[in-house]
Backbone as numpy.savetxt, mean C-alpha at the origin, in Angstrom:
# Nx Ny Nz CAx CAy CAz Cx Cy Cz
16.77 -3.56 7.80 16.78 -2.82 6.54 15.75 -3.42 5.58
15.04 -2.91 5.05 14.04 -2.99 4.08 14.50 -3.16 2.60
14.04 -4.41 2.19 14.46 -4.81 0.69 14.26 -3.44 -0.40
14.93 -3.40 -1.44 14.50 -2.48 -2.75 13.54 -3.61 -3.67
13.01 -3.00 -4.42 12.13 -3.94 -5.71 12.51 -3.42 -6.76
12.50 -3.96 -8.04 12.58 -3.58 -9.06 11.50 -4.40 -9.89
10.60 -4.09 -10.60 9.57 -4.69 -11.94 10.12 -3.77 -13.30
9.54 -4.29 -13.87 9.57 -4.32 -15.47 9.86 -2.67 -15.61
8.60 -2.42 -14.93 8.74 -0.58 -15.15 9.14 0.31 -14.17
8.99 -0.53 -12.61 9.26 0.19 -11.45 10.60 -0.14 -10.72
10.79 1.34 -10.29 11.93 1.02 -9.04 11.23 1.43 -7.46
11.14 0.43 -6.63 10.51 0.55 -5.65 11.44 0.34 -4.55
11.38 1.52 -3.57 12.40 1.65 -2.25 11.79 1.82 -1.32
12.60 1.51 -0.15 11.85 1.92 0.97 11.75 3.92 1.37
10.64 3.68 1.91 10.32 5.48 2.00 11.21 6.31 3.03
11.58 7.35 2.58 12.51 7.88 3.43 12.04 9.69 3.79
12.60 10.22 4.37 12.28 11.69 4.58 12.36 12.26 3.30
13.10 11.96 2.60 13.03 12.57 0.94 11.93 12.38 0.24
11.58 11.62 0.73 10.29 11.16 -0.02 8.77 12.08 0.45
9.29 12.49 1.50 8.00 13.34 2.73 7.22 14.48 1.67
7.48 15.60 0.68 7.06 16.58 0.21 6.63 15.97 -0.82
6.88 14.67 -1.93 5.74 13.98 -2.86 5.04 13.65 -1.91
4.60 13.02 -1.19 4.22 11.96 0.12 2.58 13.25 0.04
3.08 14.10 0.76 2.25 15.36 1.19 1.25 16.06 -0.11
2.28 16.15 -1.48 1.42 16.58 -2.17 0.50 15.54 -2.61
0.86 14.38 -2.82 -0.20 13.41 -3.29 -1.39 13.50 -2.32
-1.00 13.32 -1.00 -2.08 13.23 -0.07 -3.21 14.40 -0.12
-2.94 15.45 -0.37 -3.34 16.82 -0.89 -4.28 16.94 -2.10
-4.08 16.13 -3.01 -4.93 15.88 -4.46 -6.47 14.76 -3.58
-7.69 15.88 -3.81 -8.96 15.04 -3.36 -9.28 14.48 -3.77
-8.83 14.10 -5.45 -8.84 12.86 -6.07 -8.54 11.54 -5.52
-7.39 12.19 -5.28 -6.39 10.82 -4.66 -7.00 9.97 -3.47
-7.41 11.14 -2.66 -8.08 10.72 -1.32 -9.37 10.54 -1.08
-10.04 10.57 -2.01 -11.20 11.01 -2.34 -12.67 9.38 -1.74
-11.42 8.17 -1.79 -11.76 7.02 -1.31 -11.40 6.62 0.34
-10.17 7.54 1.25 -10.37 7.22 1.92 -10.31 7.83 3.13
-10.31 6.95 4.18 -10.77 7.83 5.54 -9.62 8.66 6.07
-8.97 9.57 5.80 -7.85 10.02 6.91 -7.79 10.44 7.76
-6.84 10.06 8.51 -6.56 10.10 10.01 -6.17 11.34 10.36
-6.07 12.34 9.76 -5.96 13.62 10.08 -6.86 14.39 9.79
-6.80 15.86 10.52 -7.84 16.75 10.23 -7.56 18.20 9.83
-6.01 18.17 9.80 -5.59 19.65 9.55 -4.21 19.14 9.15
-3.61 20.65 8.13 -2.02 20.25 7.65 -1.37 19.92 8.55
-1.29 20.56 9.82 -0.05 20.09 10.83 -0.20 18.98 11.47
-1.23 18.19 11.53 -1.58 16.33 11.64 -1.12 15.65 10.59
-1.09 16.01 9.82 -1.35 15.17 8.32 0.23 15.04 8.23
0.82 16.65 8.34 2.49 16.65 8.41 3.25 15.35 9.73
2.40 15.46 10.88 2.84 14.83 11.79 3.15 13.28 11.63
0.95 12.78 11.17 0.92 11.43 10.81 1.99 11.33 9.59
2.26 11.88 8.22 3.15 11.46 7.64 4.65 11.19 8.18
5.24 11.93 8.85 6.46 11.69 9.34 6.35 10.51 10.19
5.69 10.94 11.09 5.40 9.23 11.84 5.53 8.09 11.14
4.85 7.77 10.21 4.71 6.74 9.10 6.15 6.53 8.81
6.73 7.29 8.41 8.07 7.37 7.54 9.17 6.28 8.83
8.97 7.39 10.11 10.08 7.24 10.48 9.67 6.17 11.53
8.57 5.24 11.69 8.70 3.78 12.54 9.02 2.68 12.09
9.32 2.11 13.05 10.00 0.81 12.37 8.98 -0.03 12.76
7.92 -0.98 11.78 7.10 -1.82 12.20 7.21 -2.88 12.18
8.84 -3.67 11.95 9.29 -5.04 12.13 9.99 -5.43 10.46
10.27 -6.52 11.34 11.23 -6.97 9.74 10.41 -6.99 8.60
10.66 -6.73 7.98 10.70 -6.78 6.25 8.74 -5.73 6.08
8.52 -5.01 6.98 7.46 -4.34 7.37 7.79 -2.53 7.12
6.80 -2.46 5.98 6.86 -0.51 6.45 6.39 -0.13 4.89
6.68 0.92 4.72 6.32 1.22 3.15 7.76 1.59 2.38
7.31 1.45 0.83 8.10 1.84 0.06 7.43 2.88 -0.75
8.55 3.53 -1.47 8.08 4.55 -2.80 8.80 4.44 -4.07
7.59 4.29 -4.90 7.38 4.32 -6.18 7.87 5.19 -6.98
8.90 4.57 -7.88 9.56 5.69 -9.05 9.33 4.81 -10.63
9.38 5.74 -11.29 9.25 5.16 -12.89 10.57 4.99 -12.97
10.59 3.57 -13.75 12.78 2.96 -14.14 12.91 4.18 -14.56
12.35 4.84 -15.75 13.07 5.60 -16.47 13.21 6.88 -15.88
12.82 7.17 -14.87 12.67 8.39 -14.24 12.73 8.29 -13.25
14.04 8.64 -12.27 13.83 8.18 -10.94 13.85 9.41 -10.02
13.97 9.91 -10.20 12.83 11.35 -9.78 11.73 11.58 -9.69
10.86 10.34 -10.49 9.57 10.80 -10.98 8.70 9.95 -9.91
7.72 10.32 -8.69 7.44 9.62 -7.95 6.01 9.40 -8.07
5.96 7.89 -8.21 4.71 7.69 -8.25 3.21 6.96 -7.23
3.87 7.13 -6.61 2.86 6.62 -5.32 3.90 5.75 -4.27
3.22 4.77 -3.36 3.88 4.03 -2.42 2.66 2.88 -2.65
3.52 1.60 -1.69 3.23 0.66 -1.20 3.27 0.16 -0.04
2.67 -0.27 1.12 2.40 -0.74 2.01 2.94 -1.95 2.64
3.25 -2.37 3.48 3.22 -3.79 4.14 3.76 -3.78 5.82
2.45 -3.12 6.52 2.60 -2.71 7.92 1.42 -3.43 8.68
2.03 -3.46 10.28 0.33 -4.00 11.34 -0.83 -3.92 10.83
-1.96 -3.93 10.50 -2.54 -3.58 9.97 -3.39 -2.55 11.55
-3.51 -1.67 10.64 -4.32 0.05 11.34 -2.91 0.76 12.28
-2.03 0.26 11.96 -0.87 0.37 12.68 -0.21 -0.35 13.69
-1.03 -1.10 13.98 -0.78 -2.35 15.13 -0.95 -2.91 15.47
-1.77 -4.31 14.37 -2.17 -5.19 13.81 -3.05 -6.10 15.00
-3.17 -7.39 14.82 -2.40 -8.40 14.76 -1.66 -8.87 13.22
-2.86 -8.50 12.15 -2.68 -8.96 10.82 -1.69 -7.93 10.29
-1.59 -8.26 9.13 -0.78 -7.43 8.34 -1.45 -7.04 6.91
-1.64 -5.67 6.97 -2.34 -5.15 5.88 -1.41 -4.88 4.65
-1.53 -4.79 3.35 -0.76 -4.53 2.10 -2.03 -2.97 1.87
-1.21 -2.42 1.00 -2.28 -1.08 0.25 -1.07 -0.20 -0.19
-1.62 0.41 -1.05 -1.10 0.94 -2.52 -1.81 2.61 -2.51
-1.30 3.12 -3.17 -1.12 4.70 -3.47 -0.81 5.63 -4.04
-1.58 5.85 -5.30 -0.55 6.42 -6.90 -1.05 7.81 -6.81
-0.18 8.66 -7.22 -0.39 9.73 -7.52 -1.30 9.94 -9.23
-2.53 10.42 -9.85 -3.06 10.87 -10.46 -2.18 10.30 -12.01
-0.68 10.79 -12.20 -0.90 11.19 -13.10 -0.30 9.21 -13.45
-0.11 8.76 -12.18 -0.03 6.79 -12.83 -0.90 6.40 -12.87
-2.47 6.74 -12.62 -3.53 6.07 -12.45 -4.06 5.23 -14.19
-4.72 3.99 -14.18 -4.92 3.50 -15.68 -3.80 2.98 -16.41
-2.51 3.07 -15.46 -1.38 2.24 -16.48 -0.68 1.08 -16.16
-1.81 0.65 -14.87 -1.40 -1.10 -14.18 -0.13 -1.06 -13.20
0.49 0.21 -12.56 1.46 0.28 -11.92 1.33 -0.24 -10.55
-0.13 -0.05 -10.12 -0.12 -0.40 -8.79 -0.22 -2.07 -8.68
-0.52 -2.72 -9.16 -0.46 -4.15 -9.69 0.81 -4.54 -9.72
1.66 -3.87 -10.59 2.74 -4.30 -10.78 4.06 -4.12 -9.63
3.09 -2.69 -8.90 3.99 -2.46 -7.85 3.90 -2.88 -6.40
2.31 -3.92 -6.57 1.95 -4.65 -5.53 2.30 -6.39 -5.04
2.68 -6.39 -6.71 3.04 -7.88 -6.78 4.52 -8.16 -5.92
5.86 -7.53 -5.97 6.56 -8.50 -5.04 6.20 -8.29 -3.31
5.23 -7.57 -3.43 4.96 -7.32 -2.05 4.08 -8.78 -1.64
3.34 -9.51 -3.01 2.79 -11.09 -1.81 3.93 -11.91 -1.78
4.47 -11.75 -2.95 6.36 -12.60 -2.65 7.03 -13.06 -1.52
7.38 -11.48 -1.45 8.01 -10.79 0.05 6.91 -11.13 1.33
5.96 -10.80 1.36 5.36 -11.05 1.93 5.50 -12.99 2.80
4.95 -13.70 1.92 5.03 -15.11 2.07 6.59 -15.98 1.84
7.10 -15.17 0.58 8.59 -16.43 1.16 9.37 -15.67 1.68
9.80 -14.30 2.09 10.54 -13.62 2.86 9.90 -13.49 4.05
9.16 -12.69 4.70 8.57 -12.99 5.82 7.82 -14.04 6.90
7.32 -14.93 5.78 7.00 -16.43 6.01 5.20 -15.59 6.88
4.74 -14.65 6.38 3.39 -14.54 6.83 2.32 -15.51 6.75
1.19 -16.06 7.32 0.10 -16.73 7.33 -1.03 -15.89 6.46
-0.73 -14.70 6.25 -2.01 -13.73 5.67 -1.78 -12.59 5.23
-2.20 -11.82 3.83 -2.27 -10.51 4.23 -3.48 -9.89 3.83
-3.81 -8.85 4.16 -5.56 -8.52 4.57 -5.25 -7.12 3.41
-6.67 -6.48 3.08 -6.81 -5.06 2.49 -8.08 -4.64 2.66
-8.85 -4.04 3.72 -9.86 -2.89 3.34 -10.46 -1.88 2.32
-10.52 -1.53 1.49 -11.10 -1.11 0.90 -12.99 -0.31 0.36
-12.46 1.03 0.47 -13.84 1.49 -0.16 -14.47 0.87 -0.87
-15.74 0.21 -1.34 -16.32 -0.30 -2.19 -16.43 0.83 -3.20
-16.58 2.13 -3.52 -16.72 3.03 -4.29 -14.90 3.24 -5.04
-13.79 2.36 -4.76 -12.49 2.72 -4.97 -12.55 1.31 -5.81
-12.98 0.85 -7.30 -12.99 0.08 -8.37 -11.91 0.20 -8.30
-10.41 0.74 -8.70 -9.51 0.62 -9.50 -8.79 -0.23 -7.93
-8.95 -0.08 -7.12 -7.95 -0.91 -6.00 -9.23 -2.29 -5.55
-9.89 -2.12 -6.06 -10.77 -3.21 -5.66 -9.80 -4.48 -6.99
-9.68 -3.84 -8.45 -9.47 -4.59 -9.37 -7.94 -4.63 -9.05
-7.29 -4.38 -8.09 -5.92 -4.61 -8.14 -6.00 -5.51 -6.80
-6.75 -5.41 -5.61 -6.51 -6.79 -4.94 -6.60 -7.64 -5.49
-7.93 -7.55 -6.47 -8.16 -9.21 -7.03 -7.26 -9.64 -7.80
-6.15 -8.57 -8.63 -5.38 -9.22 -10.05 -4.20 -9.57 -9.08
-3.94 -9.24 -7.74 -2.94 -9.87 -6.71 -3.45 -10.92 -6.44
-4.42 -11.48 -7.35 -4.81 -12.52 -5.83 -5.59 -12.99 -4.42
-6.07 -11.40 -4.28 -6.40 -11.69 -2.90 -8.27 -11.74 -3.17
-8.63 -12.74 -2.04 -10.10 -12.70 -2.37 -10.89 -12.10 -1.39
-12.22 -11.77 -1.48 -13.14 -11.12 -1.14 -13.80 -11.60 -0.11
-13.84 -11.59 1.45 -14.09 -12.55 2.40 -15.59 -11.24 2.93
-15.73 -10.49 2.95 -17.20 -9.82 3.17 -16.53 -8.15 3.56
-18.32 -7.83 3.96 -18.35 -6.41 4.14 -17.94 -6.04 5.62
-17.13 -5.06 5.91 -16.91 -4.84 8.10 -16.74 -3.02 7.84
-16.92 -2.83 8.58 -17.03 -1.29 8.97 -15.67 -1.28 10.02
-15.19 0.07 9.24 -13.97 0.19 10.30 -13.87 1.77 10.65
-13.85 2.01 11.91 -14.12 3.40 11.95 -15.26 4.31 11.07
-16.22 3.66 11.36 -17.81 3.99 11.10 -18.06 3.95 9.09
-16.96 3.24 8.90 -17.09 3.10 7.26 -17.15 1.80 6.74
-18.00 1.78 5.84 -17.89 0.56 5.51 -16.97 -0.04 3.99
-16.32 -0.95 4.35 -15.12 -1.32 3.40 -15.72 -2.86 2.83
-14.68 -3.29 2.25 -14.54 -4.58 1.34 -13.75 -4.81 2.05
-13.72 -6.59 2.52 -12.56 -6.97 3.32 -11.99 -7.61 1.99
-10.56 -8.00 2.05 -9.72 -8.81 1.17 -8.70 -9.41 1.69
-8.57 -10.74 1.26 -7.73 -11.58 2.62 -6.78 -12.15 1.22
-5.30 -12.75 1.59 -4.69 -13.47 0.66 -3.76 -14.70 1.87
-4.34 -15.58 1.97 -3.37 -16.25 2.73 -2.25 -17.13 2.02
-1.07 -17.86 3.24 -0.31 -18.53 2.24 -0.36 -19.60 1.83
-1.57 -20.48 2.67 -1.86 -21.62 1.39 -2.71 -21.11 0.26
-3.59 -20.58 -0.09 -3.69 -19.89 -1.53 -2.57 -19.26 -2.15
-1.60 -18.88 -1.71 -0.24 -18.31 -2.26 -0.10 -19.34 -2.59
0.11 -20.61 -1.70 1.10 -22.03 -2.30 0.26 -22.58 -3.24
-1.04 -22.39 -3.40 -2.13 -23.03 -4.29 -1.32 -22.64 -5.65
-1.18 -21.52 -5.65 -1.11 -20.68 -7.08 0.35 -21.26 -7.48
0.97 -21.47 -6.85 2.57 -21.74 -7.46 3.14 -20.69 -7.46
């Protein structure tokens, strides 16, 4: 079973089939996606890969959650990450996902932070990694306000990203 989170402003759960029709429309806004590569090519993939996502189990304390405002818990605002990384690692990737209308109000930061927590004293990980578009500033400035640093440029599936690594002796560095 997958922990809940709670921050200052967020209630963060693990993702469930209820969650599948925000899930879809966010993915849908070219804004949203507009930074990255997806793995699908038509609605009935996109429907597929999302359910997939939802419904594997990628190990203890591993999978995504979704994002609600405290005051609104209806009100869904993106997800968070902490799976294999590309789906079946060796490493373990973190990444984040707001819908439009949270973008500019520090949520993904806030909703990324117990994820190095969890990450390092609940899971007891050695690392966690993030790819990134170099053209996607606002998640570039949220690995770094997590923490995680900038180890070079790699192409993944013919694109080229920002690597970002956070291991747990830099976790233990920081206190």
């Amino acid at each position: 079973m997958l922990p809940a989170f709670e921050t200052e402003r967020l209630s963060i759960r693990p993702r469930t089939m209820s969650d599948f029709d925000a899930c879809l429309a966010m993915d849908r806004d070219p804004e949203v996606i507009k930074h990255i590569a997806v793995p699908w090519g038509d609605s009935a993939s996109h429907e597929r890969f999302l359910r997939d996502r939802i419904q594997v189990n990628f190990g203890d304390g591993l999978g995504y959650w979704s994002i609600f405002n405290k005051t609104d818990s209806k009100q869904f605002l993106g997800w968070v990450l902490l799976i294999p990384y590309d789906g079946i690692g060796p490493k373990v990737e973190i990444g984040w996902r707001l819908n439009r209308l949270a973008w500019g109000k520090g949520y993904a930061t806030e909703a990324a932070l117990p994820f190095v927590r969890h990450s390092f004293d609940k899971i007891g990980l050695p690392e966690i990694v993030a790819d990134i578009n170099p053209g996607n500033l606002a998640s570039v400035r949220v690995a770094e306000k997590i923490g995680m640093r900038f180890v070079g440029d790699i192409r993944h599936d013919g694109a080229l990203l920002k690597s970002y690594c956070f291991t747990r002796a830099d976790y233990k560095e920081r206190g």
